[in-house]
Residue frames as qw, qx, qy, qz and C-alpha x, y, z in Angstrom:
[[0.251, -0.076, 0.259, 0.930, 38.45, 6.14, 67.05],
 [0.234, 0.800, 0.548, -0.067, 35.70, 9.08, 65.90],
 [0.190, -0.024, 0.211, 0.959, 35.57, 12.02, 64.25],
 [0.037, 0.700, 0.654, -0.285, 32.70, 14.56, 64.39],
 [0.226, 0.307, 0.219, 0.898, 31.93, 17.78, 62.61],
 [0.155, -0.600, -0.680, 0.392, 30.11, 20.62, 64.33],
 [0.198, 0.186, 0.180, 0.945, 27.97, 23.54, 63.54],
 [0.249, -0.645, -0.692, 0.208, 26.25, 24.46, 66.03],
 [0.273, -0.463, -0.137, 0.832, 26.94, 28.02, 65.88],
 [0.098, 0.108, 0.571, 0.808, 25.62, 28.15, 62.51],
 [0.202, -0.425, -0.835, -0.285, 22.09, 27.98, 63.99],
 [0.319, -0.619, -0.465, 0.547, 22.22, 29.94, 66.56],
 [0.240, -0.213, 0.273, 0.907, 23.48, 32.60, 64.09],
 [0.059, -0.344, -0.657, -0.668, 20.75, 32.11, 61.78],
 [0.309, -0.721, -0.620, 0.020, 18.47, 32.89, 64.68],
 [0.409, -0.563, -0.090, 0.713, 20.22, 35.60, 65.98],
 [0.108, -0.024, 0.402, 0.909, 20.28, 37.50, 62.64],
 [0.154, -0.637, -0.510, -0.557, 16.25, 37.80, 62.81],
 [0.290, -0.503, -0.646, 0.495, 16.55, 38.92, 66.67],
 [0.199, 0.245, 0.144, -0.938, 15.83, 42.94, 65.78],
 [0.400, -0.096, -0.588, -0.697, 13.03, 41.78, 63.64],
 [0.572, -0.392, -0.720, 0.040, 11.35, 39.80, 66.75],
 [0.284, -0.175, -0.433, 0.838, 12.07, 42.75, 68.60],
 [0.200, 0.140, -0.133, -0.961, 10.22, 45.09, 66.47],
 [0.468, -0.290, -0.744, -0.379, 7.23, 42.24, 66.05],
 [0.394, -0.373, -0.747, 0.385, 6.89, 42.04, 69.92],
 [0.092, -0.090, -0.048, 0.991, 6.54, 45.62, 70.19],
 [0.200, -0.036, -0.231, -0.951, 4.12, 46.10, 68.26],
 [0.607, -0.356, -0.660, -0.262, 1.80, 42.99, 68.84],
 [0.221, -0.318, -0.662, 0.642, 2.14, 43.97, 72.73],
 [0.178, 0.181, 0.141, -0.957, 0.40, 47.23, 72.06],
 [0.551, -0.068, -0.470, -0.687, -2.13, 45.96, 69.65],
 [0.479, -0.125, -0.865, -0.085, -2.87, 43.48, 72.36],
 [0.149, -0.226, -0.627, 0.731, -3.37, 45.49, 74.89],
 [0.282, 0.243, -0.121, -0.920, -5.54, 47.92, 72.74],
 [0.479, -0.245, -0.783, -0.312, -7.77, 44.23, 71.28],
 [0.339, -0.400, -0.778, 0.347, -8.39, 43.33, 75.06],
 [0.147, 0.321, 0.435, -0.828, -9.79, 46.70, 76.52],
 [0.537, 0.137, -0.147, -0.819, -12.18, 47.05, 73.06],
 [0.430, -0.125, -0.867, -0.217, -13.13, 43.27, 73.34],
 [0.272, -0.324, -0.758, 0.496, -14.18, 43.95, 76.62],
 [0.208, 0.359, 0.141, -0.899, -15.98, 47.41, 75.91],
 [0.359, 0.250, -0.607, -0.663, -17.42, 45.97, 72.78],
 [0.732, -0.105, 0.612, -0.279, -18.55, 42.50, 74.29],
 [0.756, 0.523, -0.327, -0.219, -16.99, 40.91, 71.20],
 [0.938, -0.260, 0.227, -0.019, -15.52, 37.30, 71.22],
 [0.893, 0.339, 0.027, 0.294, -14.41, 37.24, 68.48],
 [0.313, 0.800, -0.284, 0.426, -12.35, 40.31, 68.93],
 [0.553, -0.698, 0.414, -0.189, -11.58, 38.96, 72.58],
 [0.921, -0.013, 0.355, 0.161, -10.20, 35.38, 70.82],
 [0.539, 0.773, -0.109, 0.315, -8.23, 37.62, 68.23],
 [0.205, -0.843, 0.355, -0.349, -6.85, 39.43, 71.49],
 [0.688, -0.535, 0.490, -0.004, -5.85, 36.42, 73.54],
 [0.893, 0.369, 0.101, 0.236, -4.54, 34.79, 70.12],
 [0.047, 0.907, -0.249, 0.337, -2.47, 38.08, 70.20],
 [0.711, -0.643, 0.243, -0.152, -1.31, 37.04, 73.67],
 [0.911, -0.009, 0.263, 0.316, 0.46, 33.55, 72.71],
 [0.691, 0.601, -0.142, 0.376, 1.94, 35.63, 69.57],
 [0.094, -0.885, 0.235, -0.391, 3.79, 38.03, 72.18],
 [0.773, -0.453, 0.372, -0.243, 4.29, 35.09, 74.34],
 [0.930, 0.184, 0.234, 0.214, 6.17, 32.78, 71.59],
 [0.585, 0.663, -0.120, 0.451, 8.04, 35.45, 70.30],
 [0.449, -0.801, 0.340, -0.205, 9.28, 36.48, 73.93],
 [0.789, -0.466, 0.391, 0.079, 10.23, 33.12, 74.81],
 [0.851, 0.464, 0.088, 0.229, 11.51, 32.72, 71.07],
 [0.011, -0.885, 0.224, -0.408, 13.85, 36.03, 71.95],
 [0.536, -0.576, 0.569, -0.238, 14.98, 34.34, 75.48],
 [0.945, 0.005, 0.233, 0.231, 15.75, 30.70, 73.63],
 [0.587, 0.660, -0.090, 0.459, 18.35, 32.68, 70.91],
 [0.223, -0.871, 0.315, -0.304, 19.84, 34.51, 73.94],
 [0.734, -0.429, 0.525, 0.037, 20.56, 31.13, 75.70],
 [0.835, 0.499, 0.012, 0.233, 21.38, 29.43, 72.28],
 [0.369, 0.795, -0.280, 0.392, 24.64, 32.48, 72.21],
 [0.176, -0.676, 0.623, -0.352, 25.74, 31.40, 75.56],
 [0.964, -0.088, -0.173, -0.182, 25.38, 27.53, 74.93],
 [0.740, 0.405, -0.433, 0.319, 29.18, 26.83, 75.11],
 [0.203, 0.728, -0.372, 0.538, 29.89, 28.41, 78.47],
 [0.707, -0.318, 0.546, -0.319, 28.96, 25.47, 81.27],
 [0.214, 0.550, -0.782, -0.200, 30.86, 22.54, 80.05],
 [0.322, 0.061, 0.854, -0.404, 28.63, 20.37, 82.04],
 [0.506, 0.626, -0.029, -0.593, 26.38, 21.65, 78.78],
 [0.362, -0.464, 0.596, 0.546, 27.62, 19.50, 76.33],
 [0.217, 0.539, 0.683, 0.442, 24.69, 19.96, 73.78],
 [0.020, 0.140, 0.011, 0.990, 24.59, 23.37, 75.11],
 [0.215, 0.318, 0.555, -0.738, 21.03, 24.99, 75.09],
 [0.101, 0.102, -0.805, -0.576, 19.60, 24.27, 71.98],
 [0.197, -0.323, -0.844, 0.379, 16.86, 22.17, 73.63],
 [0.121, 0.450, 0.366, -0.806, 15.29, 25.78, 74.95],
 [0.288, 0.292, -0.484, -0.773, 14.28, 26.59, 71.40],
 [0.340, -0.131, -0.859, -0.360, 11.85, 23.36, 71.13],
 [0.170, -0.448, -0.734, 0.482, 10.29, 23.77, 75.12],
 [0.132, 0.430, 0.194, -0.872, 9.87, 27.16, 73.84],
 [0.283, 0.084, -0.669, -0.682, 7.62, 25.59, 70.66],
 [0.324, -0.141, -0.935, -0.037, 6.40, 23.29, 72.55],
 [0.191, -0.317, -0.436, 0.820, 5.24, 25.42, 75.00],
 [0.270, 0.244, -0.157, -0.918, 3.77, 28.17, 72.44],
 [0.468, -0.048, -0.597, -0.650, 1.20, 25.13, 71.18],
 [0.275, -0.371, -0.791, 0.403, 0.17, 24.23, 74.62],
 [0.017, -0.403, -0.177, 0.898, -0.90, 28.20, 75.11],
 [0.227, 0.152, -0.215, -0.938, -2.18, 28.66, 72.11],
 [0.401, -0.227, -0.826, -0.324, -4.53, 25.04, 71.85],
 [0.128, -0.439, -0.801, 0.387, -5.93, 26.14, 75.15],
 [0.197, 0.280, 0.065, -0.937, -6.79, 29.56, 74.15],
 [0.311, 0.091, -0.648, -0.689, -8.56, 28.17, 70.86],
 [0.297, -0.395, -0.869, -0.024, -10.37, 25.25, 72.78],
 [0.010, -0.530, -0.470, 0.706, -11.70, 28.15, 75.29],
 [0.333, 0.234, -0.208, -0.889, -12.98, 30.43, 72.46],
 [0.252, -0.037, -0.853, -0.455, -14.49, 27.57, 71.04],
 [0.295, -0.075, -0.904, 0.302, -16.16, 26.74, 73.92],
 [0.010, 0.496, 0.319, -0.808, -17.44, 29.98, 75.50],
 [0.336, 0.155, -0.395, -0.841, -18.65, 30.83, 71.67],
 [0.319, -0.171, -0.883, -0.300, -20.65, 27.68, 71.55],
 [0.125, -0.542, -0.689, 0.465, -22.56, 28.85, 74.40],
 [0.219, 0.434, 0.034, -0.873, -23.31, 32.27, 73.13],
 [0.214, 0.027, -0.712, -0.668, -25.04, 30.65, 70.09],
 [0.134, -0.513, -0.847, -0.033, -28.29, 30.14, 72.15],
 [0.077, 0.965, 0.232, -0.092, -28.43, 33.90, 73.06],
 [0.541, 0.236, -0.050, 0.806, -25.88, 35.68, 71.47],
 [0.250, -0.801, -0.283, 0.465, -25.32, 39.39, 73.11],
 [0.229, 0.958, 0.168, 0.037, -25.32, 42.62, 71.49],
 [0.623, -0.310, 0.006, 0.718, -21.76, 44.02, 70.30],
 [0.043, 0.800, -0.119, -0.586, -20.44, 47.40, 69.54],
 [0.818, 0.323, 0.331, 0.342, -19.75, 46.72, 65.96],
 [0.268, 0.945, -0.178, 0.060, -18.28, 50.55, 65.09],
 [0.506, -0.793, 0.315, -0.126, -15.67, 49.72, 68.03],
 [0.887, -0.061, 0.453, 0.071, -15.19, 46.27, 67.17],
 [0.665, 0.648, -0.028, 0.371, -14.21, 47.13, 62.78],
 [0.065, -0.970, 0.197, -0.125, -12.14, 49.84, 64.18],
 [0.285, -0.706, 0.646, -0.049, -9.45, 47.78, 66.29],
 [0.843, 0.135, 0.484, 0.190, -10.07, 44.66, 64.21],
 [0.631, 0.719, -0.098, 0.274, -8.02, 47.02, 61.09],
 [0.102, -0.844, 0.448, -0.278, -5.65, 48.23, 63.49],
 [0.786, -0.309, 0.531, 0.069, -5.28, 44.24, 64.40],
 [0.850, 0.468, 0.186, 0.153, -4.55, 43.28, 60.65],
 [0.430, 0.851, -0.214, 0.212, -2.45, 45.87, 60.03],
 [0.545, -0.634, 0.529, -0.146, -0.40, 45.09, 62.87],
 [0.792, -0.147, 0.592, 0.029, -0.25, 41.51, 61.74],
 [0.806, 0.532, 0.058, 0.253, 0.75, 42.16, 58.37],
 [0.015, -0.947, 0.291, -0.132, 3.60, 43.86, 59.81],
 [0.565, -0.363, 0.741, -0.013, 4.84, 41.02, 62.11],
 [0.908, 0.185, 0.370, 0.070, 4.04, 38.45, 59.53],
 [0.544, 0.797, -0.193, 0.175, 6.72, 40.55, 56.99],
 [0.283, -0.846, 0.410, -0.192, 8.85, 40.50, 59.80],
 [0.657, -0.325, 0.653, -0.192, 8.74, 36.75, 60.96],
 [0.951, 0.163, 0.228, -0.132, 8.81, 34.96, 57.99],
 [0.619, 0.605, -0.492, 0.094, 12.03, 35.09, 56.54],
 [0.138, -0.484, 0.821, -0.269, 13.04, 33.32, 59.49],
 [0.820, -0.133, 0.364, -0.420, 10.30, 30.47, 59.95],
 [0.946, 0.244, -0.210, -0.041, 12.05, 28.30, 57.71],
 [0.478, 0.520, -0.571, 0.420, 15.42, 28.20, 59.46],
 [0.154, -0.082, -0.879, 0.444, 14.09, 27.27, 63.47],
 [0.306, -0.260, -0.910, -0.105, 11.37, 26.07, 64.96],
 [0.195, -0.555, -0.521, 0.618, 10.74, 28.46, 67.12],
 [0.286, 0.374, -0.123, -0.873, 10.47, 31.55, 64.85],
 [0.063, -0.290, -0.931, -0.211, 8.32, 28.53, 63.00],
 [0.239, -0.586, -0.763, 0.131, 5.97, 28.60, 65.59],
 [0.092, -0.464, -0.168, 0.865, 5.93, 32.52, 66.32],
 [0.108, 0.173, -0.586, -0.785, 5.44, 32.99, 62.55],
 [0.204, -0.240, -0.924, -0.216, 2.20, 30.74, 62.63],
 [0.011, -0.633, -0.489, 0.600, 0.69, 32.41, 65.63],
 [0.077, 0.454, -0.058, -0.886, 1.01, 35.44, 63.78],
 [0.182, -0.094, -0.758, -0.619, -0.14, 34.13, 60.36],
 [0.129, -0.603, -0.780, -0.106, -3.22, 32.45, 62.22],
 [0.166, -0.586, -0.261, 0.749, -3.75, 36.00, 64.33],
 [0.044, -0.164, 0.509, 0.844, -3.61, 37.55, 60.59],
 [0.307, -0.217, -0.875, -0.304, -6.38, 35.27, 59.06],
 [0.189, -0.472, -0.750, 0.424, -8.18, 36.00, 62.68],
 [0.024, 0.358, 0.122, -0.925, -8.11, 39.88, 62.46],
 [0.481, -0.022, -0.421, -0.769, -10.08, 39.84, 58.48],
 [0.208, -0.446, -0.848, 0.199, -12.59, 37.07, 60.68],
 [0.095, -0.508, -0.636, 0.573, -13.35, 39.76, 62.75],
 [0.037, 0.216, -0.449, -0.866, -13.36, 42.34, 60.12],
 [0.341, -0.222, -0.736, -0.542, -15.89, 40.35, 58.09],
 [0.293, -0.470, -0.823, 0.127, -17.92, 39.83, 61.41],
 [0.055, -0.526, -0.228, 0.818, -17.91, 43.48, 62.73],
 [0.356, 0.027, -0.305, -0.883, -19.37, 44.71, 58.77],
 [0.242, -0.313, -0.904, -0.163, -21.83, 41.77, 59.29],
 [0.061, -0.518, -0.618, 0.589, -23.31, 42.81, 62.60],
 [0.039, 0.350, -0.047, -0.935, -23.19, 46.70, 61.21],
 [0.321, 0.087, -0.476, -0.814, -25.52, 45.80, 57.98],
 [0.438, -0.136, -0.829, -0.319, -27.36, 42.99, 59.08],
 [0.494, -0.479, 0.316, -0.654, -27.51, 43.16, 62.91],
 [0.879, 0.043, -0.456, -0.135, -26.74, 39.33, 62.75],
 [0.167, -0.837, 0.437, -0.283, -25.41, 38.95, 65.98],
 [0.872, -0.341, 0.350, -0.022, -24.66, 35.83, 65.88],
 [0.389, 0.813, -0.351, 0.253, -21.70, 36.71, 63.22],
 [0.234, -0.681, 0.629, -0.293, -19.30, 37.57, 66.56],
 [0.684, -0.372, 0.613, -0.138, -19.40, 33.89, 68.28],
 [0.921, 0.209, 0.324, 0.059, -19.41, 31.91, 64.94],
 [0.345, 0.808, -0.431, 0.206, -15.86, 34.23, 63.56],
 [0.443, -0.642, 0.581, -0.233, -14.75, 33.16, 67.23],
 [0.835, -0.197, 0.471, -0.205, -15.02, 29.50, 66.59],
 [0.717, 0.695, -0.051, -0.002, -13.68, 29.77, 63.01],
 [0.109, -0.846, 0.464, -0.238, -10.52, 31.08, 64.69],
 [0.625, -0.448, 0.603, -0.215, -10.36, 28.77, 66.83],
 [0.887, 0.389, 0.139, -0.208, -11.05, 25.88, 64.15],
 [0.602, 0.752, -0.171, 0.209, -8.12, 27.35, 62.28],
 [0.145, -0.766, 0.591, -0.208, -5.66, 27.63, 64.90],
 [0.861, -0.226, 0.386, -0.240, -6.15, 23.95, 66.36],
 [0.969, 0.144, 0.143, 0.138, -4.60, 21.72, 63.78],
 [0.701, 0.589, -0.293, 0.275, -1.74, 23.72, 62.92],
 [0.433, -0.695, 0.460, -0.342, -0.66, 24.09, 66.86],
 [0.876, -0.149, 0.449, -0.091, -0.97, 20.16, 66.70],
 [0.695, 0.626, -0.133, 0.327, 1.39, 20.00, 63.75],
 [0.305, 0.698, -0.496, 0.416, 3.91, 22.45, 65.20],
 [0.787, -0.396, 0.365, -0.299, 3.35, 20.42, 68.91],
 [0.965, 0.037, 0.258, 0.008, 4.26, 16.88, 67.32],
 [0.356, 0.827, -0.321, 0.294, 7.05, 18.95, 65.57],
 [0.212, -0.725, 0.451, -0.475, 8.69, 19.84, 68.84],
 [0.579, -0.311, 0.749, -0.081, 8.50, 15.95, 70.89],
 [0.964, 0.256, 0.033, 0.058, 9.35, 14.29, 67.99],
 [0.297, 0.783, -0.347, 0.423, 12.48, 16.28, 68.72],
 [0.284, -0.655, 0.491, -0.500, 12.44, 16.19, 71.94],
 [0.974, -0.023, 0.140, -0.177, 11.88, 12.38, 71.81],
 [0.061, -0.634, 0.643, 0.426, 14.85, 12.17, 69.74],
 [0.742, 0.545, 0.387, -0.048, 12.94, 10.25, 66.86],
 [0.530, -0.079, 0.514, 0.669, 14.77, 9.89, 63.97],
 [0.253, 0.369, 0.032, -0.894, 13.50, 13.10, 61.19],
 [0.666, 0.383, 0.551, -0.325, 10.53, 12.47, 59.94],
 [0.581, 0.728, -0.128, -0.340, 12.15, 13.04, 56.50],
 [0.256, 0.609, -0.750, 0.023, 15.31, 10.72, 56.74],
 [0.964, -0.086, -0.201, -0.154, 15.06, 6.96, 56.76],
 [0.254, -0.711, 0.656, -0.013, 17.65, 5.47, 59.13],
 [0.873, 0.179, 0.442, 0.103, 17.34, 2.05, 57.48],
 [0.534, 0.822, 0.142, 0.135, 18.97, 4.10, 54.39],
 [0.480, -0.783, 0.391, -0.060, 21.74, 5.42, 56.82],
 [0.784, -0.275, 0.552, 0.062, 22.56, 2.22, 57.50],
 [0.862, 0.318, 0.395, 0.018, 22.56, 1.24, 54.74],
 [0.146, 0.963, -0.099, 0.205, 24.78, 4.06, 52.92],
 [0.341, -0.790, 0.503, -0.081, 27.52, 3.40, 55.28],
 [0.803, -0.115, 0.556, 0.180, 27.87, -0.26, 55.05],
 [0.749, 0.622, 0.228, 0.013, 28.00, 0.73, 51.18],
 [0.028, -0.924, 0.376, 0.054, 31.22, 2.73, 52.24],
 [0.652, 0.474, -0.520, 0.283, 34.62, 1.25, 50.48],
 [0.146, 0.369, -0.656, 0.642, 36.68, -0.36, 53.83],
 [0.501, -0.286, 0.385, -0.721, 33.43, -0.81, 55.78],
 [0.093, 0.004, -0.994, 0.060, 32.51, -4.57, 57.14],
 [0.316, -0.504, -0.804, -0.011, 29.74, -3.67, 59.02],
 [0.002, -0.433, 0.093, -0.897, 27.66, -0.87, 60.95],
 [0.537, -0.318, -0.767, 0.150, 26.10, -0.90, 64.33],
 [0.352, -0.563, -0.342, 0.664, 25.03, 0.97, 67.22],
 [0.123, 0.275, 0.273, 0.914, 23.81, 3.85, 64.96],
 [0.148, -0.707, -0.526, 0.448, 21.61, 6.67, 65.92],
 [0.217, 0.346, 0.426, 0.807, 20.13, 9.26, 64.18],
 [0.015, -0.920, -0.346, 0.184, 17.87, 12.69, 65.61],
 [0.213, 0.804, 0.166, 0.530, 17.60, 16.02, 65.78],
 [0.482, -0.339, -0.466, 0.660, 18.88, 18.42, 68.08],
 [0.079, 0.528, 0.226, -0.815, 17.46, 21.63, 66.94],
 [0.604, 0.726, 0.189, -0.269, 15.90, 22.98, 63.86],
 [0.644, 0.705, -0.293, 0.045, 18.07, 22.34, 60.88],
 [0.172, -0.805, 0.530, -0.205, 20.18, 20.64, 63.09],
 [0.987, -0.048, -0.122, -0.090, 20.66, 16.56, 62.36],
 [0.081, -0.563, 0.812, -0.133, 23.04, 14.24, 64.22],
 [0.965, 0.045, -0.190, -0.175, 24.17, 10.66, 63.92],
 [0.245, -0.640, 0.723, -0.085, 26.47, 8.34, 65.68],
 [0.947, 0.278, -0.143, -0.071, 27.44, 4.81, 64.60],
 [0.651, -0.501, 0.504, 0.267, 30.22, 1.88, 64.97],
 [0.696, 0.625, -0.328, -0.130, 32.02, 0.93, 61.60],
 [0.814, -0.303, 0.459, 0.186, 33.37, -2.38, 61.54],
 [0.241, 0.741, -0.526, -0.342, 36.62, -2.22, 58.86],
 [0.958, 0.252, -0.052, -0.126, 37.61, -4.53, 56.72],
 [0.818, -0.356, 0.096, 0.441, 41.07, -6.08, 57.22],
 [0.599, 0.156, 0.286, 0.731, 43.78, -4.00, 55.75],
 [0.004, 0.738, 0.591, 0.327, 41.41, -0.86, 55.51],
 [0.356, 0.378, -0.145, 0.842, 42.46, 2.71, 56.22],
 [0.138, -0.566, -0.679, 0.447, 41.16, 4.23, 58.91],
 [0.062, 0.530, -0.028, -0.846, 41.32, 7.91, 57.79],
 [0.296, 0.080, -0.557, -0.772, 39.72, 7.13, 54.33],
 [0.219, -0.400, -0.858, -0.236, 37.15, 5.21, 55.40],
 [0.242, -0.556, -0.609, 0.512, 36.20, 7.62, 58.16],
 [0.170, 0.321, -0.095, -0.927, 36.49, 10.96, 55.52],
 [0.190, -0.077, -0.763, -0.613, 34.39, 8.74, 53.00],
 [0.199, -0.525, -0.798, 0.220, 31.61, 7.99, 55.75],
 [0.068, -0.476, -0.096, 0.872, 31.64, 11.95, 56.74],
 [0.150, 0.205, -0.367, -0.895, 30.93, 12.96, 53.12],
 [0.183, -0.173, -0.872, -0.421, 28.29, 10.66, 52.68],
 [0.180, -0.589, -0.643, 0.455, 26.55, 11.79, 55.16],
 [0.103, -0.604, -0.286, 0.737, 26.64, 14.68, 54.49],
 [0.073, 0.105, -0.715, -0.688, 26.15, 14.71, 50.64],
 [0.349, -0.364, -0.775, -0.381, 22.94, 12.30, 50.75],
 [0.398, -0.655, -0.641, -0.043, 21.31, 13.09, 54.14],
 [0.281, 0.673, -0.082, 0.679, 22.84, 16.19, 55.07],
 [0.817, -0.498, -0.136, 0.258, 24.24, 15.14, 58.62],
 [0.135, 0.827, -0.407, 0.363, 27.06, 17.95, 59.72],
 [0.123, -0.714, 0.565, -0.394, 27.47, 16.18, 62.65],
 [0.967, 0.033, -0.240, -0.083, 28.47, 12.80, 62.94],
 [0.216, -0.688, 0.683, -0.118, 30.40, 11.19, 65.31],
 [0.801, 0.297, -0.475, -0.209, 31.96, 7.84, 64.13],
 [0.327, -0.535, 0.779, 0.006, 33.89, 4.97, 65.93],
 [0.544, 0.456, -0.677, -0.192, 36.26, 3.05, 63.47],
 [0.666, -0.515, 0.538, -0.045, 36.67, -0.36, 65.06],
 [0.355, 0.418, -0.761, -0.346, 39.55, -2.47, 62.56],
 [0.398, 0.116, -0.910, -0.008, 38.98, -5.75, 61.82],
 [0.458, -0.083, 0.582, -0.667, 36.20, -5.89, 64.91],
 [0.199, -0.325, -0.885, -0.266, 34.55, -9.24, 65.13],
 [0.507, -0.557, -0.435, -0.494, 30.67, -8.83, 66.28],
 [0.819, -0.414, -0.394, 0.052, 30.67, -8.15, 69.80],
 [0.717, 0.131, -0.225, 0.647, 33.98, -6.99, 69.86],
 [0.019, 0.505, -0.049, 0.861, 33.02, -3.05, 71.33],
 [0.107, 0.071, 0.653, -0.747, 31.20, -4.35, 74.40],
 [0.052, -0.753, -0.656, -0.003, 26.85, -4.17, 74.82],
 [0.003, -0.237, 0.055, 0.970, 26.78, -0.97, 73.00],
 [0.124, -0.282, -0.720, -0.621, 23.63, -1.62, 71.42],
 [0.124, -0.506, -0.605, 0.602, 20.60, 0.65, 73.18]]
């Protein structure tokens, strides 16, 4: 016997309800990226060329972030699906901190070389589309953040942008440098700052994503506790064969045997398991199997 509760739709919603707001972010970070890259190149500025390709990823995470919520709404309609598409929404995280740790290690790189002759930029050129990057990015960041706490993906979109933010007043501060000082080595040490800054929190939202995709129990919920919780359930003998991950952002599941004690209701021990979950470790979706009176053994080599 089991019994399972599901709300998978609830997530998909919550994503879906920021999707004109990821519209109206892409938008605009496309143009402002297109408009960094020709003055990074006209300007010979890194930093403003590492702002630009930082730019890049944001457009790039929020695309694919756009194309995971699409599949998310049509998860139910291959039956052969039976966790749907869900899934897409972490490759596409996982993904966005692969993209963006190589960009960051390249700026790093290519700046560390300019620091034995640094070259001559256009600072006027450089301030100019480094305000026209900020503003942009305080735009998207208003946009993206009322979603970053509800999936993983607008997470990781929201970060780009935040670091991209943090990048633009870099360049800012490096483009009045140059202008008053002529310090021209300003441009390659903003670049590497960038970079600096981006690196650990990519590796954060990275180890995010295949601890998911591992199916690792969350990093906030002890499954020893689980266990432990259940067996505490009135009717329950014993608990086995349990399992506990994630399947999307805000999205925990667990499965488990419950051995009953003789005499022991099935339906009350199986609503009393349900609520506990979902009371202490907030598990929606749990699928149980009751086995009465089961001696040890008694369900087959389910244990894996």
């Amino acid at each position: 016997m089991g019994a399972g509760h599901d709300h998978h739709g609830s997530v998909a919603n919550a994503a879906a309800h920021h999707r004109g707001r990821l519209w109206a972010a892409l938008g605009l970070l496309s143009a402002l990226m297109v408009v960094e890259a020709v003055a990074a190149f006209r300007t010979g500025s890194l930093a403003l060329l590492s702002d630009a390709g930082h730019m890049f990823t944001d457009v790039l995470g929020i695309g694919m972030a756009l194309a995971a919520i699409t599949a998310a709404q049509h998860t139910n309609r291959d039956p052969q699906r039976t966790f749907g598409l869900y899934r897409l929404e972490v490759l596409a995280a996982l993904a966005n901190a692969v993209l963006l740790s190589g960009v960051a290690v390249y700026v790093v790189v290519e700046a560390a070389g300019r620091f034995g002759d640094p070259p001559e930029v256009l600072a006027g050129p450089m301030l100019a589309v480094a305000v026209l990057g900020l503003l942009a990015n305080v735009v998207a960041f208003a946009l993206l953040r009322p979603g970053a706490q509800e999936s993983i993906n607008l997470q990781g979109a929201y970060l780009e942008v935040l670091g991209d933010l943090l990048g633009s007043l870099g360049v800012i501060g490096a483009a009045l440098l140059i202008t008053v000082t002529d310090w021209w080595w300003a441009d390659p040490l903003v670049a590497i700052a960038i970079g600096v800054f981006i690196l650990p929190r990519t590796w954060r939202l990275g180890r995010a994503a295949v601890r998911i995709l591992v199916q690792a129990a969350p990093k906030h919920l002890q499954v020893t506790a689980v266990h432990d919780r259940l067996a505490a359930v009135p009717g329950v003998a014993g608990v086995h064969d349990l399992h506990v991950w994630t399947l999307t952002s805000g999205m925990e599941v667990a499965s488990a045997h419950l051995t009953t004690t003789s005499g022991a209701d099935v339906g009350t021990v199986l609503t009393a398991a349900r609520t506990a979950l979902h009371e202490d470790f907030h598990i929606e979706h749990a699928t149980l199997q009751i086995e009465p009176g089961a001696t040890p053994g008694a369900c087959g080599s389910c244990e894996w």
